[in-house]
N, C-alpha and C positions, 0 to 999 in steps of 0.2 A: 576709374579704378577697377581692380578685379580683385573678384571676392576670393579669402584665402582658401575657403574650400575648393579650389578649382585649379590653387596653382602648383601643384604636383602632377594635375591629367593635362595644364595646358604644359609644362616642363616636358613631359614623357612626351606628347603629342609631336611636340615642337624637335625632341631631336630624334626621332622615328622621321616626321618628314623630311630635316636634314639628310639624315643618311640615306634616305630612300632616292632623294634626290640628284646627291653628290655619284650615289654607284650608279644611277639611271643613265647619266651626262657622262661619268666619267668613261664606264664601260659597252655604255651605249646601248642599254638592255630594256625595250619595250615595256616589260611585266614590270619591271625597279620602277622607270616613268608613270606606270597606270597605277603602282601603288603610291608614289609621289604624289600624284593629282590626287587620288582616295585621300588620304592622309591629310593633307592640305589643306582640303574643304571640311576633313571632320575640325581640323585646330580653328579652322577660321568660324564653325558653327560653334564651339565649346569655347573661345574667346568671346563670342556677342552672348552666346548663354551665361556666363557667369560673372558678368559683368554687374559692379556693384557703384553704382552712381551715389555721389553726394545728395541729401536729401534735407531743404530747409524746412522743418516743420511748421503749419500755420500757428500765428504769433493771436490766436484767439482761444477763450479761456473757455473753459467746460467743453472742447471740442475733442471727440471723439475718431480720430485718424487711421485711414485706412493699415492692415497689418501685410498689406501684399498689395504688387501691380496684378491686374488682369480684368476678368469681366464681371460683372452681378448677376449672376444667375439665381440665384433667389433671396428673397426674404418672406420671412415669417415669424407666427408666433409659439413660442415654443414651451416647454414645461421643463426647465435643468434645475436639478436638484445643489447645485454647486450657486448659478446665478439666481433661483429663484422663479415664482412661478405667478402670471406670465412672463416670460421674456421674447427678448426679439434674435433671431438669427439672419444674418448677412452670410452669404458662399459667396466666396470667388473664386473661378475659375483662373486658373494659370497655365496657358499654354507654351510650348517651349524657347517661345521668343519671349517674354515676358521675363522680366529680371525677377529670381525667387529668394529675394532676400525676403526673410518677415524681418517685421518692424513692430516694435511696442505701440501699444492704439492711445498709451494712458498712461501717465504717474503712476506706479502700484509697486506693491511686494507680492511677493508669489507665495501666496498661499499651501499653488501642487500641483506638483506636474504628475502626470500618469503617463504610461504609453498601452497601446493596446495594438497586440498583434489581429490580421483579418485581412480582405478580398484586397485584390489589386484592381477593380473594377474603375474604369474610364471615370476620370476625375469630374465631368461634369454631366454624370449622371449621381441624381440626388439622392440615390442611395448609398454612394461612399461615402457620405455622412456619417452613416452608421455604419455600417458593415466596412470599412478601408481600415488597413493599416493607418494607425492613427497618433499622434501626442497631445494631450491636452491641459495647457496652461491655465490654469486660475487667479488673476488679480484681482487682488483687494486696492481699492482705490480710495480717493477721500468722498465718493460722488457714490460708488455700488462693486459692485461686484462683476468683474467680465472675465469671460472663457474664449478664449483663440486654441483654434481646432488645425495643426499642419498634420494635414490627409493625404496619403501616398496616394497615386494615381494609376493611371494603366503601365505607365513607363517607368513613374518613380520607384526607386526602389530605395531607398536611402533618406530619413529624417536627419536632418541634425538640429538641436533645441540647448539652447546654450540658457535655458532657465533653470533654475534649483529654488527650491522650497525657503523662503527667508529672504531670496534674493532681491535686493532692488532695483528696480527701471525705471529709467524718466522714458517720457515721452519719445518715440521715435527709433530708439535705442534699438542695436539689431538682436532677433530673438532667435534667429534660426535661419536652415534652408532649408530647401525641399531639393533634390535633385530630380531633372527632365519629367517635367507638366505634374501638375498635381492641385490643389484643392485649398485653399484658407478657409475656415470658419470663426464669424466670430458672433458671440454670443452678449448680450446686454440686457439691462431690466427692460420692461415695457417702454417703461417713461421715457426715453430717450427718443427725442425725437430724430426721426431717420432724414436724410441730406438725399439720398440717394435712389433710384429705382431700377430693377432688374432693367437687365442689357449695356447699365452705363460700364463705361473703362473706367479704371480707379487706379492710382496711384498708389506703392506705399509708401507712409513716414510725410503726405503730399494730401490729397484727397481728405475731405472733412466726410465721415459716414455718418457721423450725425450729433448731436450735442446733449448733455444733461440739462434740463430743467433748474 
């Protein structure tokens, strides 16, 4: 499947290569061809980039489901005033091959979304944590309280967070995108035991990051 944020730039994309194409051949003009072949390879990279695959979420209870594909670059414990204090944070990096759908981690209503303007600084340095353009989700759950962090990146430039305040999500349900590489965070009580450790690939809507007590 392709994700619908994507299919107006692969629509545009697709008839620029057309035409680039068709004047290249038809009138037999070198620069129409080189821009044909440009063209081409950008639709065929923004088709695999915004590709949104079906997603069976795991059929086990109190599990806590990854919110993004990409890698784990850290965890820790953390102090949020929204989930409480200790909590645990999970980053995942998403680089531009990695499918940037978020996914809901949890059963919740949304308690609040915030957005916060800030640096474009390379998504997997652990300071666009803080310092990145940033949205942050708040779910209230029947188990605690969790926060997912979509973190613009060096290249992202574009959130989209389809949460609102009241709103409800089951499990898996899609939350947003990030457009070209960017940053997930998610935020949980202590207690939750973690599934996972820095370096693994994670799946989103797929991957168990870790489960309530």
């Amino acid at each position: 499947m392709i994700a619908p944020e994507g299919r107006k730039i692969l629509l545009t994309l697709f008839a620029v290569t057309f035409a680039f194409g068709i004047g290249g051949y038809y009138y037999s003009l070198d620069w129409l061809l080189w821009l044909f072949a440009i063209s081409g390879i950008l639709f065929l990279f923004c088709l695999n980039f915004f590709r949104d695959p079906v997603r069976e979420i795991p059929d086990e209870k109190n599990c806590i489901i990854s919110p993004a594909d990409g890698k784990v670059v850290l965890i820790k414990e953390v102090n949020d005033k929204e989930v409480g204090s200790p909590a645990k944070q999970v980053s995942i990096f998403l680089n531009v091959f990695n499918v940037h759908v978020n996914r809901v981690p949890f059963d919740g209503t949304v308690r609040s979304v915030s957005y916060r303007p800030g640096k474009f600084l390379a998504a997997f340095n652990h300071k666009a944590s803080d310092e990145n353009e940033q949205t942050s989700i708040v779910l209230e759950t029947t188990e605690g309280t969790i926060k997912v962090k979509q973190i613009a990146g060096l290249i992202a430039r574009r959130i989209l967070c389809y949460a609102s305040e009241g709103k409800k999500f089951a499990q898996g349900d899609r939350l947003g995108f990030i457009m070209f590489g960017s940053r997930t965070d998610i935020i949980f009580p202590a207690t939750v035991t973690v599934n996972i450790a820095v370096g693994d690939k994670v799946t989103g809507g797929k991957t168990i990051i870790g489960k309530f007590k």
